[in-house]
C-alpha positions in Angstrom: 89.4 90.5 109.0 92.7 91.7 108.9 94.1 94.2 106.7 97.8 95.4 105.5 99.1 98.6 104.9 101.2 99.5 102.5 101.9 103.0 103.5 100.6 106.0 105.5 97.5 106.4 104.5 95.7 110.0 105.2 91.8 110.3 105.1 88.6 112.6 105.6 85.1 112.1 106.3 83.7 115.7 106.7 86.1 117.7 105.0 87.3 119.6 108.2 89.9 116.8 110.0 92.3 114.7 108.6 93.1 111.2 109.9 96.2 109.1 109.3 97.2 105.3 109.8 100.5 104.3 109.5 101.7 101.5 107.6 101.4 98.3 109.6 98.7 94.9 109.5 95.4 95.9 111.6 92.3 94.1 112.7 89.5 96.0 110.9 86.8 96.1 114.2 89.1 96.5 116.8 91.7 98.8 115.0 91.1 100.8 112.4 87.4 101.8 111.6 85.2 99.7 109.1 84.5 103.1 107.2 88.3 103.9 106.8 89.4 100.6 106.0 87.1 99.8 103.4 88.5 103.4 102.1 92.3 102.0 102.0 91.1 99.0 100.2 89.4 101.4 97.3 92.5 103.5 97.1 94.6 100.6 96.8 96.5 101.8 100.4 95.8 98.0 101.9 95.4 94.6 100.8 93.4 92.0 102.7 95.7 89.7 104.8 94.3 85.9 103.9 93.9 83.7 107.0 95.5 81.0 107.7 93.3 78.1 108.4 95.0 75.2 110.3 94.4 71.8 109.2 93.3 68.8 111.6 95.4 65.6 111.2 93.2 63.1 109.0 95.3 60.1 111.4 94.4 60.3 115.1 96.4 58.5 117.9 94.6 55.9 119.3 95.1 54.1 122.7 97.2 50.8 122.3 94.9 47.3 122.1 94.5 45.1 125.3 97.3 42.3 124.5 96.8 39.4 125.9 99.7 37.5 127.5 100.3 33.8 127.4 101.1 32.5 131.1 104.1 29.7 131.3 102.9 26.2 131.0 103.9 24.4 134.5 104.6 21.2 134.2 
């Protein structure tokens, strides 16, 4: 999942260090903490960036037929 911030956004957990992120789209495992991003989205801070799911063609390419060719008649 990907999230979007809007702004710098400063948190705590244990009330004795602060935290920031700055303002920027993040991957939420890799990134930025679970913990802290579900925070941002409470506060507002970030919206979820929707992914974008690319569509397979419905019409596949398919090999040209066999054609058979006439031979000239001899006479």
């Amino acid at each position: 999942m990907k999230i979007y911030l809007k702004r710098i956004f400063k948190y705590t957990f244990d009330n004795r260090s602060f935290h920031e992120i700055l303002s920027g789209t993040y991957e939420v495992p890799r990134q930025v903490d679970k913990d802290a991003a579900h925070l941002a989205l409470e506060m507002g801070a970030a919206v979820i960036v929707p992914e974008v799911v690319k569509k397979q063609s419905k019409f596949t390419k398919k090999a040209p037929e066999n054609k058979v060719t006439r031979a000239k008649e001899s006479k």
